[in-house]
C-alpha positions as CSV (number, residue, x, y, z in Angstrom):
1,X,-39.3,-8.8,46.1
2,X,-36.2,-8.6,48.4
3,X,-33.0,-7.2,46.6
4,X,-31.1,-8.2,49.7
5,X,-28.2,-10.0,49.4
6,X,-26.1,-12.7,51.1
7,X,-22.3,-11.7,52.3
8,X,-21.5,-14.6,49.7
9,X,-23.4,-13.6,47.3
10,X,-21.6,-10.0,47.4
11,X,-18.1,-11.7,48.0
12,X,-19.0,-13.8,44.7
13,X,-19.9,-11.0,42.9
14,X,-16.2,-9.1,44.1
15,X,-14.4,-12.0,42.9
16,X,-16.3,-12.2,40.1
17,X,-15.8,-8.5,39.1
18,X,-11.7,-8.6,40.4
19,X,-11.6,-11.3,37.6
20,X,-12.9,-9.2,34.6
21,X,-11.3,-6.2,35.7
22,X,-7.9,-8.4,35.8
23,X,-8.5,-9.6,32.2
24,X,-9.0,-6.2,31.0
25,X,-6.0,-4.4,32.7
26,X,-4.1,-7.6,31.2
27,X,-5.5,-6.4,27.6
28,X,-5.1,-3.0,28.4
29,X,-1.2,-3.8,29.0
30,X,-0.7,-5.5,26.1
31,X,-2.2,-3.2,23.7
32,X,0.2,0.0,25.4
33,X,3.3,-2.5,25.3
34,X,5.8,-0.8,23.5
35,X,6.0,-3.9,21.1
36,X,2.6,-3.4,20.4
37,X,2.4,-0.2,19.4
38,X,5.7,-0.7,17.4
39,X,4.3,-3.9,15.3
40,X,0.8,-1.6,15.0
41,X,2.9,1.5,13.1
42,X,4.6,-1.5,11.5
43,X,1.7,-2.7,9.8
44,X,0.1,0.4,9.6
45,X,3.0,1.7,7.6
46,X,3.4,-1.4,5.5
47,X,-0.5,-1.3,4.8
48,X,0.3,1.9,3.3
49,X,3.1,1.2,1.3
50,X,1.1,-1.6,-0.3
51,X,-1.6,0.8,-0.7
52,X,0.5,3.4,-2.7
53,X,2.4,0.7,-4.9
54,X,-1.0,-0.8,-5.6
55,X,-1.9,2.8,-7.2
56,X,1.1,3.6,-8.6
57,X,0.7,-0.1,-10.5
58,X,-2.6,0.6,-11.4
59,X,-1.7,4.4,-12.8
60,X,1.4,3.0,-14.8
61,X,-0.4,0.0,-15.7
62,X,-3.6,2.2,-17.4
63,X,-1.0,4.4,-18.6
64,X,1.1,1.6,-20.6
65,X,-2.5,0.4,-21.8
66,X,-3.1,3.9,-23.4
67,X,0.0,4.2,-25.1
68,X,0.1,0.7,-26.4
69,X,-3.5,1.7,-27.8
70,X,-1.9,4.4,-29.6
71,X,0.4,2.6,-31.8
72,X,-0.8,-1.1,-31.9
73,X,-4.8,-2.2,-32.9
74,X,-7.2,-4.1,-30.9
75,X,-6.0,-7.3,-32.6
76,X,-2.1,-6.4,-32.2
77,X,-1.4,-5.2,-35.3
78,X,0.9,-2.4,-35.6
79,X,-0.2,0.8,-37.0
80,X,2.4,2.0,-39.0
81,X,1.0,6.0,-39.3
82,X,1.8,6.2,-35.6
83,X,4.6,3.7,-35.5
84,X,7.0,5.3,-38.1
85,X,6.7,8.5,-37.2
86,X,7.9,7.5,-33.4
87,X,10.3,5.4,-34.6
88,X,11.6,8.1,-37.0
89,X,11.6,10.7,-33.9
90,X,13.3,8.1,-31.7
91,X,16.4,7.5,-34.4
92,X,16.9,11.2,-34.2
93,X,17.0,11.8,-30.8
94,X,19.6,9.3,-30.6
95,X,21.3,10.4,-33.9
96,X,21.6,14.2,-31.5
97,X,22.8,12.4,-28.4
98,X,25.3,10.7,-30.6
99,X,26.2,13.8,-32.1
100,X,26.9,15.3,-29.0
101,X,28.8,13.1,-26.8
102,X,31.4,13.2,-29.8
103,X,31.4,17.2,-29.8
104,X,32.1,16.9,-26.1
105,X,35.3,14.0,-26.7
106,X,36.6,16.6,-28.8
């Protein structure tokens, strides 16, 4: 077996090789653009964001669920040991804030 090669054969293989290594220093410019890496932080940051408000909705969302749990049955209806003591709390803290925004008019 002869691994020798014909001056065109080499010269093909250059031009074949100065053709990949063009499309990767094209790719290699566009990923260290400036825009690039801009839009990439963009959406990384974005990404996050969506990541953390999706959390946050789960956490208040689970946390609504448990309180509503507390004062209404699983078929809706109200139970009234839990509901009228809250509602009884809720009047007076009112009733104090009440209270005291007329002390401070005064």
């Amino acid at each position: 077996m002869s691994d020798a090669r014909s001056p065109a054969q080499i010269e093909a293989d250059i031009i074949t090789r100065r053709e990949q290594l063009a499309v990767v220093l094209d790719e290699i410019g566009v990923r260290v653009h400036p825009k690039t890496i801009i839009g990439d932080a963009k959406a990384k940051a974005a990404e996050a964001v969506d990541r953390t408000a999706g959390r946050a909705f789960v956490a208040v969302n689970r946390s609504v669920s448990d309180v509503r749990a507390q004062f209404v049955t699983e078929d809706g209806a109200p139970r009234l040991e839990r509901v009228v003591p809250a509602a009884l709390v809720a009047v007076g803290v009112v009733g104090l804030l009440v209270v005291s925004a007329r002390r401070r008019r005064k």
